[in-house]
KOLFITOR-657410 format. One record per residue: residue in one letter; x, y, z of N, C-alpha, C in turn. Coordinates in steps of 0.001 Angstrom, whole numbers, plus 500000, padded with zeros to 6 digits. Layout:
N
AXYZXYZXYZ
...
***
This chain:
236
X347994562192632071348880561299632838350286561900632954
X351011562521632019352056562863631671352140564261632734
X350977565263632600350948565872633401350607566023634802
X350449564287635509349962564499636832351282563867637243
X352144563103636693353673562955636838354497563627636885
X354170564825635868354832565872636078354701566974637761
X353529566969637681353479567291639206353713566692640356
X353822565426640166353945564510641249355914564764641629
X356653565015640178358035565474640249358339566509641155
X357287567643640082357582568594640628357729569287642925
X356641568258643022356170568312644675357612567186645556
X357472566578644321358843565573645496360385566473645388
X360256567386644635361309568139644288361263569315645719
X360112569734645595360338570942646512360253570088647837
X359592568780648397360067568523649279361298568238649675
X362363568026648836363636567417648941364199568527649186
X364021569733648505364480571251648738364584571635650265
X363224571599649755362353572144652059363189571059653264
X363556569964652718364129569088653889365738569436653829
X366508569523652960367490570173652688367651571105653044
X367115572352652908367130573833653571366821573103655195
X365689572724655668365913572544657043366685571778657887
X367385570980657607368786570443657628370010571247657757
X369547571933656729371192572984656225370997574109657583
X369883574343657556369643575397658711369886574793660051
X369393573479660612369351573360662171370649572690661900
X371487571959661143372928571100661248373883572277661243
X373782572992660066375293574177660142375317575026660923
X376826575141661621377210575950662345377045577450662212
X376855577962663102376327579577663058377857580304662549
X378879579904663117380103580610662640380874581017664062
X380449580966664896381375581293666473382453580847666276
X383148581693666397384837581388666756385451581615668178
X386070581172668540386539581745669990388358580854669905
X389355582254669749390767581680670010391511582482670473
X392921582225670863393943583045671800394755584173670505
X394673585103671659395857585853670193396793585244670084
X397221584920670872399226584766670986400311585992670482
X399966586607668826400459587547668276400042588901668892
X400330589952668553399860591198668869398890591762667921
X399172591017666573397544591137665731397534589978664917
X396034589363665039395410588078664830394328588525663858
X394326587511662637393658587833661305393124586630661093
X391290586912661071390087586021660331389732586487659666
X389379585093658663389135585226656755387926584965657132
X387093584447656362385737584092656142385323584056654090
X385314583372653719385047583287652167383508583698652072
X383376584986651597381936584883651406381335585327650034
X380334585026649582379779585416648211379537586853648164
X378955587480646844378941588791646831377200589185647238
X376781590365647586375391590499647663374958589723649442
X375281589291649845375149588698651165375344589626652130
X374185589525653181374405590508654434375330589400655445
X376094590553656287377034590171657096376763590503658372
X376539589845659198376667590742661007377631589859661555
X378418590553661899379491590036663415379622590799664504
X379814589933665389379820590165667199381010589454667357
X381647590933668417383022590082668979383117590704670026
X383913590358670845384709590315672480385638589689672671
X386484590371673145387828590264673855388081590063675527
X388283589590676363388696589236677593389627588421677802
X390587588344679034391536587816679784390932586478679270
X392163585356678875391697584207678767391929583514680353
X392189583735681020391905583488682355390755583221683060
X390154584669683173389259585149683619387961585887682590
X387159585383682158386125585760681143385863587005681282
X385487587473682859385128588536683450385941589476682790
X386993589808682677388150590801682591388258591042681267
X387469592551680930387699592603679491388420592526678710
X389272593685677838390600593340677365390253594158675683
X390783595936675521390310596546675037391163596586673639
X390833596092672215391398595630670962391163596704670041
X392375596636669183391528596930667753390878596592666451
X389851596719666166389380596134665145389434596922663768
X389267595639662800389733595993661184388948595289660701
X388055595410659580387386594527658755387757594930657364
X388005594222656468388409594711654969387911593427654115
X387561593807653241387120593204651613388066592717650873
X387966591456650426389116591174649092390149592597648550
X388966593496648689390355594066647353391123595154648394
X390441594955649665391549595529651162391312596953651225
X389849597357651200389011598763651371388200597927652885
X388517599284653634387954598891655374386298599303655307
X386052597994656223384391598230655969384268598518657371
X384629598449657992384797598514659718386074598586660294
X386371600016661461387527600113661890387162600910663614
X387539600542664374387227600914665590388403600728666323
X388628601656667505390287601641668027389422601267669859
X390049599744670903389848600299671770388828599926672249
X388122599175671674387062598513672215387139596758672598
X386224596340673506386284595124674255385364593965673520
X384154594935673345382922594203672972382701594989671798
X381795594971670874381065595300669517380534594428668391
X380079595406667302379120594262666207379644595507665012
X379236594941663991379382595291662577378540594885661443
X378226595234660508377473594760660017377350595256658020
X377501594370657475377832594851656034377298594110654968
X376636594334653677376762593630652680377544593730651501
X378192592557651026379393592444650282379088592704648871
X379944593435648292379935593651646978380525593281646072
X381212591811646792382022590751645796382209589856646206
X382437588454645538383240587418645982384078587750646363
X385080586598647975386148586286648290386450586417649881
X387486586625650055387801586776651322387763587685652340
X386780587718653445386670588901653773387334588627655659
X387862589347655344389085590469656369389184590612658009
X388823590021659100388620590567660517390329590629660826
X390808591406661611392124591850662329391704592561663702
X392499591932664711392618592367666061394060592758666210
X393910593889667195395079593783667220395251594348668760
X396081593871669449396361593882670662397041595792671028
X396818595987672221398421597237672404399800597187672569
X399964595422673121401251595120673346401413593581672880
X402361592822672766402392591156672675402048590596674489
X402223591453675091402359590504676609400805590733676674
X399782591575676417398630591671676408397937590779674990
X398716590429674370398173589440672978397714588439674002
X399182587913674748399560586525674908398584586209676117
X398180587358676587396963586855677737395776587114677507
X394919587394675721393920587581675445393188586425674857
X391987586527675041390746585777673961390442586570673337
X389793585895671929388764586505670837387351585598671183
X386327586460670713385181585141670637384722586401669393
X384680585209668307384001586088666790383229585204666705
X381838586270666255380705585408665567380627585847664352
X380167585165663151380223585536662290379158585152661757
X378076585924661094376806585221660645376355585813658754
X375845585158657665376063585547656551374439585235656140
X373757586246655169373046585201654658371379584864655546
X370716583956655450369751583467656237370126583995658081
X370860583275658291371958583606659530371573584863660289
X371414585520659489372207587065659881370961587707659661
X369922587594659440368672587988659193368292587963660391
X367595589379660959366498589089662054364977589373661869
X364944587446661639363760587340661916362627587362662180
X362697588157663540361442588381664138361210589840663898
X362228590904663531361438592293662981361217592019661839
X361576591296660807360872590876659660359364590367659569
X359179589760660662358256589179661160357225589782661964
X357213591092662555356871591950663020356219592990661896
X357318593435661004357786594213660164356089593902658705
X356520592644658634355236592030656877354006591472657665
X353852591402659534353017590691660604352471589481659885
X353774588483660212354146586886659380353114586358660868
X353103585117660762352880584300661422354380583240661592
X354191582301662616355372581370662964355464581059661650
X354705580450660995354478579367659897355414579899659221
X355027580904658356355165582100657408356378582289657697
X356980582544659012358289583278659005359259582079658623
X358810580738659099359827580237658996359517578966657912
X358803579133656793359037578903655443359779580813654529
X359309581553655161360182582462654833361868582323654595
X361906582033656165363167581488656199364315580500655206
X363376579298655314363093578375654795363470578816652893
X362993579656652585363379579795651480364450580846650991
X364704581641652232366136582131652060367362581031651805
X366468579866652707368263579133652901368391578227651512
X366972578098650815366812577082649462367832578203648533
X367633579540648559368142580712647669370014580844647995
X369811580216649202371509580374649488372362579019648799
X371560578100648793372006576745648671372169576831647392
X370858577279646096371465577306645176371941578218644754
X372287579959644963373689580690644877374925579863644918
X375054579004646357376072578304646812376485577480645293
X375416576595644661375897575652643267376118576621642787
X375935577494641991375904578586641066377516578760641177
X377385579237642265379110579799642779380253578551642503
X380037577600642977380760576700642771380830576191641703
X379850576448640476379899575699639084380760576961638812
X380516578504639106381480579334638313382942579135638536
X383287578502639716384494578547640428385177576863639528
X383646576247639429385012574824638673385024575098637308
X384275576124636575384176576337634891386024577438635349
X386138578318635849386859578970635750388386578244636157
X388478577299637003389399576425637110389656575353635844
X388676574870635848388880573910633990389507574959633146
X388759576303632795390134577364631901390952577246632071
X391278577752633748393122577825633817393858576355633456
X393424575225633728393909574184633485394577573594632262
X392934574593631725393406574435630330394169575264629310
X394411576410629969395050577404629443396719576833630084
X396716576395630896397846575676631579398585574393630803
X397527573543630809398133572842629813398535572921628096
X398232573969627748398176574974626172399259575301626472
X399910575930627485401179576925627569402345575893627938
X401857574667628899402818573382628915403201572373627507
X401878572569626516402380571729625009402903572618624340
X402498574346624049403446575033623282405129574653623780
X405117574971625358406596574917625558407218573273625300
X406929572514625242407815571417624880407593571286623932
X406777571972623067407262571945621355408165572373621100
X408403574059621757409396575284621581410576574176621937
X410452573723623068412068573068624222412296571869622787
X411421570803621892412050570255621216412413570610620263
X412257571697619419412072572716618052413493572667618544
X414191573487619702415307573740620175416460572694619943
X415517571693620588416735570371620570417514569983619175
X415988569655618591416605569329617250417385570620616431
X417219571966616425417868572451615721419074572775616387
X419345572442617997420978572986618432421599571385617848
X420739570316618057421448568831617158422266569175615760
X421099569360614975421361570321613580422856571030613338
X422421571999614451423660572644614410424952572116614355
X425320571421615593426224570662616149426964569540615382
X425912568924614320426079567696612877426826568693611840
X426386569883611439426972570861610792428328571159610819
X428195572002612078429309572623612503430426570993612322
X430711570111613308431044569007613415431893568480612079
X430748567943611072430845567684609813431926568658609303
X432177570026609392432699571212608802434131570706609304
X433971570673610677435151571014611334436250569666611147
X435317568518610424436774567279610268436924567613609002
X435962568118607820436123568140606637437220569442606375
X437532570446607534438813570884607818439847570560607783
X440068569670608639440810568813609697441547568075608528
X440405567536607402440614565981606363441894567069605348
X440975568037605067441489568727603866442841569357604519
X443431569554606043444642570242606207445274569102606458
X445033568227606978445839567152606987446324566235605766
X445305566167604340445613566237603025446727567044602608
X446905567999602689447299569333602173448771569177602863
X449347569087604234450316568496604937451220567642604252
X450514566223604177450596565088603778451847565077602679
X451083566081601454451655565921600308452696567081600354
X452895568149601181453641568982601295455175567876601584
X454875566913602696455994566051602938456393565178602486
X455445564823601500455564564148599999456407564599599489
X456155565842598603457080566140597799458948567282598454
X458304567046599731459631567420600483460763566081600456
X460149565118600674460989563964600740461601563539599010
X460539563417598021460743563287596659461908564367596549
X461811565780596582463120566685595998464629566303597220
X464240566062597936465361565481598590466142564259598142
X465167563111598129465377562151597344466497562392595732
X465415563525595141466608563688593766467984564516594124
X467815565147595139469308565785595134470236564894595514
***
């Protein structure tokens, strides 16, 4: 019994998976971008995990006129700002890379002039992952069937989804550190800042104390000087 429950878990599990992955696949956006330079060079990020294949497609044309190309330069760079792609001069092209780290990865256009920025389009696609996989030579490639290819699929995107938790549990364990290493370095210092207080107080009661018990003893010392100035006067 225990073990036909257990399977009965286990099957409602991978259906929840399989409907999830196919969701995640036909709802999320492929990544198309399409915007104006305005500047003379225009810079897209993209956050991506490490180990992930990358393909992008881009084009440049007159935002006017679609027709009218409009010849850019391109830059692609990695978090740590090593070029994975660099081409001078072109309108249209693709690229294609897999990443060898977390973080932010790099597209730059850059115009020949600002008056040619200010009358350009970009259209970036950007695809990562499941995405960026083609399919059908894979499919060609292992001679899948529909089915096949696209539970294939299908389980790339279950493998991305949970990378995706993975990534994000490392990203909130590593934020709880700093927080907490943050708040460690915020209670040392207002220990240090009151340690301070009280001993410049300290000080100040000291010094203070010193400086009337000065004050008592010269003004004593005065006192009787005019004491006995007045007394020998007195006898003469």
């Amino acid at each position: 019994m225990m073990r036909l429950r257990g399977l009965v878990a286990g099957w409602r599990l991978c259906i929840l998976l399989l409907g999830l992955a196919t969701l995640m696949h036909h709802a999320w956006p492929v990544g198309a971008l399409e915007f104006d330079m305005l500047f003379q060079t225009k810079c897209v990020m993209e956050e991506i995990n490490r180990n992930t294949l990358v393909v992008g497609e881009f084009a440049s044309y007159h935002k006017d006129n679609s027709a009218q190309m409009v010849p850019m330069d391109i830059k692609v760079e990695d978090p740590s700002g090593s070029v994975l792609y660099e081409q001078k001069g072109l309108s249209t092209g693709s690229f294609a890379f897999t990443t060898k780290e977390d973080g932010d990865f790099k597209a730059c256009f850059t115009a020949k002039d600002i008056t040619t920025a200010q009358n350009s389009k970009i259209k970036l696609d950007w695809k990562t992952g499941v995405a960026a996989t083609d399919w059908d030579a894979v499919a060609k490639k292992d001679h899948l069937s529909e089915m096949q290819t696209e539970l294939k699929r299908l389980e790339g995107t279950i493998r991305e989804i949970h990378a995706e938790m993975i990534s994000m549990r490392s990203r909130e364990e590593e934020m709880r550190n700093i927080n907490e290493a943050t708040n460690a370095r915020v209670a040392w210092f207002s220990i240090g800042s009151l340690a301070m207080c009280i001993s410049l107080a300290a000080w100040q009661l000291i010094y203070l104390r010193s400086f009337f018990r000065k004050k008592k003893t010269s003004l004593t010392c005065n006192t009787r000087s005019y004491q006995n100035s007045q007394l020998g006067n007195n006898m003469e």
